[in-house]
N, C-alpha and C positions, 0 to 999 in steps of 0.2 A: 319836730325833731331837729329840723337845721339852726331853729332858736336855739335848743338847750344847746347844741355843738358849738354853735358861734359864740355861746354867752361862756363855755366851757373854756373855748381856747383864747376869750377876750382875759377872764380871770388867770390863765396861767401866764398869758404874756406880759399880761399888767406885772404879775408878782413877778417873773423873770427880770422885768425892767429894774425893779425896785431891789437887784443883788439875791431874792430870792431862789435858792436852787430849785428847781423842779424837773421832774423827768421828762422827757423829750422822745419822739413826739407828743404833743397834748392830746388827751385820747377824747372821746366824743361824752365821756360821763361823766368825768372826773380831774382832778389835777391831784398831784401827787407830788408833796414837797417832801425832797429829800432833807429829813431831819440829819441826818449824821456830817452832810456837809455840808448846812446852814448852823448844827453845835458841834463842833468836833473836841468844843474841850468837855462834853459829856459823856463818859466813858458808855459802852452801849448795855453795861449790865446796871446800867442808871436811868436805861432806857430813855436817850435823847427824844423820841416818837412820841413817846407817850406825854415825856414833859413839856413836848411845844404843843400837843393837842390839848391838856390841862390848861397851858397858857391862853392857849386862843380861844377857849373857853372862858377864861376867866375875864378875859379881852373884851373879850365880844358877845359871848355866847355862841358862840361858832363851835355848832359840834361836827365832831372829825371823827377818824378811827385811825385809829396808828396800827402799821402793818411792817411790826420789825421785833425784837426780841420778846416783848410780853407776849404777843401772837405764836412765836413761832421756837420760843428760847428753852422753854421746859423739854427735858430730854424723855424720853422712855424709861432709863433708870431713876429721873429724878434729878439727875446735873443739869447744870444751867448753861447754856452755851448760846454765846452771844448770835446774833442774826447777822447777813452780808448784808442787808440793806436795813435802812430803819426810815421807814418814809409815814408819811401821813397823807392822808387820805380824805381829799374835800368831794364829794361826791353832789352833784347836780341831777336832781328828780326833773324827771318833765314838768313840766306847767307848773311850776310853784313858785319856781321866783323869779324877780323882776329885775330890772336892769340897774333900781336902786340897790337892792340886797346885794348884788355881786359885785357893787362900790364901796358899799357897808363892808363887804369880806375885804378887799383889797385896803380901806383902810386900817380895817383891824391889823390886816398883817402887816401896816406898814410900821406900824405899830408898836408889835411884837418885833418885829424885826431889830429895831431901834435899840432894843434893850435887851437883844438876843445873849450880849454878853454874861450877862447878870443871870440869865436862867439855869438852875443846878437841877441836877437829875432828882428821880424819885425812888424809891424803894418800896417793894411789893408789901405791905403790914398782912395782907389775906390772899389766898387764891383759891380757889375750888379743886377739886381732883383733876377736872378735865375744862377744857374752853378758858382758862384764866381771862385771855381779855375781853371776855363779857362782863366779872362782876367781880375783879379782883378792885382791891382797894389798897389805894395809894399813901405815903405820906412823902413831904417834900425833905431833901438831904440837907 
Protein backbone atom coordinates (compact mmCIF):
# COMPACT_ATOMS: atom_id res chain seq x y z
CA UNK A 1 0.00 0.00 0.00
CA UNK A 2 2.53 2.75 0.79
CA UNK A 3 4.24 1.75 -2.69
CA UNK A 4 1.14 2.45 -4.68
CA UNK A 5 0.74 5.90 -2.55
CA UNK A 6 4.24 6.97 -3.00
CA UNK A 7 4.23 5.93 -6.63
CA UNK A 8 0.66 7.85 -6.70
CA UNK A 9 1.90 11.07 -5.37
CA UNK A 10 5.48 10.74 -7.36
CA UNK A 11 3.10 10.81 -10.70
CA UNK A 12 1.11 13.83 -9.75
CA UNK A 13 4.03 15.92 -8.73
CA UNK A 14 6.14 14.84 -11.58
CA UNK A 15 2.98 16.18 -13.78
CA UNK A 16 2.33 19.23 -11.46
CA UNK A 17 6.12 20.21 -12.24
CA UNK A 18 5.57 19.70 -15.90
CA UNK A 19 2.58 22.99 -15.70
CA UNK A 20 0.14 20.18 -15.55
CA UNK A 21 -3.09 21.00 -13.45
CA UNK A 22 -3.95 18.35 -11.03
CA UNK A 23 -6.08 18.29 -8.08
CA UNK A 24 -4.41 18.85 -4.68
CA UNK A 25 -4.13 17.13 -2.31
CA UNK A 26 -2.84 13.91 -4.21
CA UNK A 27 -4.99 11.20 -3.05
CA UNK A 28 -3.63 7.64 -2.32
CA UNK A 29 -5.28 5.86 -5.71
CA UNK A 30 -5.19 8.13 -8.07
CA UNK A 31 -4.22 11.59 -9.65
CA UNK A 32 -6.82 13.68 -11.28
CA UNK A 33 -5.95 16.18 -14.00
CA UNK A 34 -8.00 18.94 -14.22
CA UNK A 35 -8.91 18.98 -17.92
CA UNK A 36 -10.88 22.33 -18.10
CA UNK A 37 -7.73 24.19 -16.84
CA UNK A 38 -5.03 22.48 -18.66
CA UNK A 39 -7.97 23.23 -22.25
CA UNK A 40 -9.85 25.96 -21.34
CA UNK A 41 -10.06 26.86 -24.97
CA UNK A 42 -12.44 23.56 -25.11
CA UNK A 43 -15.77 24.53 -24.62
CA UNK A 44 -17.03 21.85 -21.77
CA UNK A 45 -19.95 20.71 -24.01
CA UNK A 46 -16.90 19.55 -26.32
CA UNK A 47 -16.14 17.78 -23.42
CA UNK A 48 -12.21 18.84 -22.72
CA UNK A 49 -12.02 15.31 -20.33
CA UNK A 50 -12.85 13.28 -22.55
CA UNK A 51 -10.65 14.67 -25.25
CA UNK A 52 -7.41 14.65 -23.31
CA UNK A 53 -8.33 10.92 -22.18
CA UNK A 54 -8.65 10.11 -26.04
CA UNK A 55 -5.46 11.91 -26.49
CA UNK A 56 -3.33 10.11 -23.87
CA UNK A 57 -4.64 7.14 -25.19
CA UNK A 58 -3.76 7.65 -28.47
CA UNK A 59 -0.31 8.93 -26.86
CA UNK A 60 0.51 6.40 -25.02
CA UNK A 61 -2.04 3.96 -24.53
CA UNK A 62 -2.92 5.41 -21.24
CA UNK A 63 -6.28 4.53 -20.30
CA UNK A 64 -8.04 7.04 -18.06
CA UNK A 65 -11.67 7.88 -17.43
CA UNK A 66 -12.87 11.31 -17.53
CA UNK A 67 -15.08 12.39 -14.89
CA UNK A 68 -16.79 15.70 -16.16
CA UNK A 69 -19.69 16.37 -18.48
CA UNK A 70 -20.00 12.97 -20.56
CA UNK A 71 -20.40 11.37 -16.98
CA UNK A 72 -22.28 13.63 -15.51
CA UNK A 73 -23.88 16.25 -18.36
CA UNK A 74 -27.19 14.31 -19.52
CA UNK A 75 -29.98 15.91 -17.76
CA UNK A 76 -33.27 14.00 -16.60
CA UNK A 77 -35.30 15.78 -19.36
CA UNK A 78 -32.67 15.12 -21.75
CA UNK A 79 -30.85 18.83 -21.84
CA UNK A 80 -27.22 18.76 -21.71
CA UNK A 81 -25.71 20.84 -19.10
CA UNK A 82 -22.18 21.22 -18.90
CA UNK A 83 -20.22 19.79 -15.50
CA UNK A 84 -18.36 22.18 -12.77
CA UNK A 85 -15.36 20.16 -13.05
CA UNK A 86 -14.03 18.15 -16.05
CA UNK A 87 -11.07 16.15 -14.81
CA UNK A 88 -9.55 12.89 -15.66
CA UNK A 89 -8.86 10.27 -13.84
CA UNK A 90 -5.37 8.08 -13.75
CA UNK A 91 -6.05 5.68 -11.32
CA UNK A 92 -3.14 3.22 -9.71
CA UNK A 93 -4.10 -0.68 -8.88
CA UNK A 94 -1.99 -2.20 -6.25
CA UNK A 95 0.86 -4.39 -7.50
CA UNK A 96 0.69 -3.71 -11.20
CA UNK A 97 2.98 -1.25 -12.01
CA UNK A 98 6.40 -0.52 -11.79
CA UNK A 99 8.40 2.43 -11.41
CA UNK A 100 9.12 2.25 -15.25
CA UNK A 101 5.33 2.52 -16.22
CA UNK A 102 4.68 5.59 -14.06
CA UNK A 103 7.77 7.23 -16.05
CA UNK A 104 6.16 5.77 -19.18
CA UNK A 105 2.85 7.87 -17.99
CA UNK A 106 4.69 11.03 -17.13
CA UNK A 107 6.39 11.01 -20.31
CA UNK A 108 3.29 10.45 -22.25
CA UNK A 109 1.99 13.43 -20.55
CA UNK A 110 4.71 15.40 -21.27
CA UNK A 111 3.89 15.00 -24.27
CA UNK A 112 0.46 15.65 -24.60
CA UNK A 113 1.02 18.48 -22.73
CA UNK A 114 3.29 20.08 -25.55
CA UNK A 115 0.68 20.03 -27.91
CA UNK A 116 -2.22 20.72 -25.57
CA UNK A 117 -2.84 23.73 -27.73
CA UNK A 118 -3.87 21.89 -30.89
CA UNK A 119 -6.34 19.49 -29.05
CA UNK A 120 -10.16 20.26 -30.23
CA UNK A 121 -12.97 18.79 -28.43
CA UNK A 122 -15.16 15.78 -29.35
CA UNK A 123 -18.76 15.21 -30.08
CA UNK A 124 -21.05 12.40 -28.80
CA UNK A 125 -21.96 10.49 -32.69
CA UNK A 126 -23.94 7.64 -29.92
CA UNK A 127 -25.00 7.20 -26.26
CA UNK A 128 -27.03 4.73 -24.57
CA UNK A 129 -30.21 5.59 -22.68
CA UNK A 130 -28.38 5.44 -19.42
CA UNK A 131 -24.46 5.32 -18.15
CA UNK A 132 -23.15 7.18 -21.63
CA UNK A 133 -19.64 7.23 -20.47
CA UNK A 134 -19.32 3.52 -20.62
CA UNK A 135 -19.93 3.11 -24.28
CA UNK A 136 -20.92 6.28 -25.91
CA UNK A 137 -18.88 6.78 -29.02
CA UNK A 138 -16.94 9.80 -29.97
CA UNK A 139 -15.81 11.62 -33.16
CA UNK A 140 -13.20 14.41 -33.20
CA UNK A 141 -14.64 18.32 -34.07
Amino acid sequence: MNYRITSTAYLGNALDRLGIPVMKPIGGHAVYIDAKAMLPHIDPLQYPGQALAIEMYRVGGIRTCEIGSVMFGRQPDGSEKASPMELVRMAIPRRVYTQSHIDYCIECLEEVNASKNELKGVKIDWEPPALRHFTAHFSPL
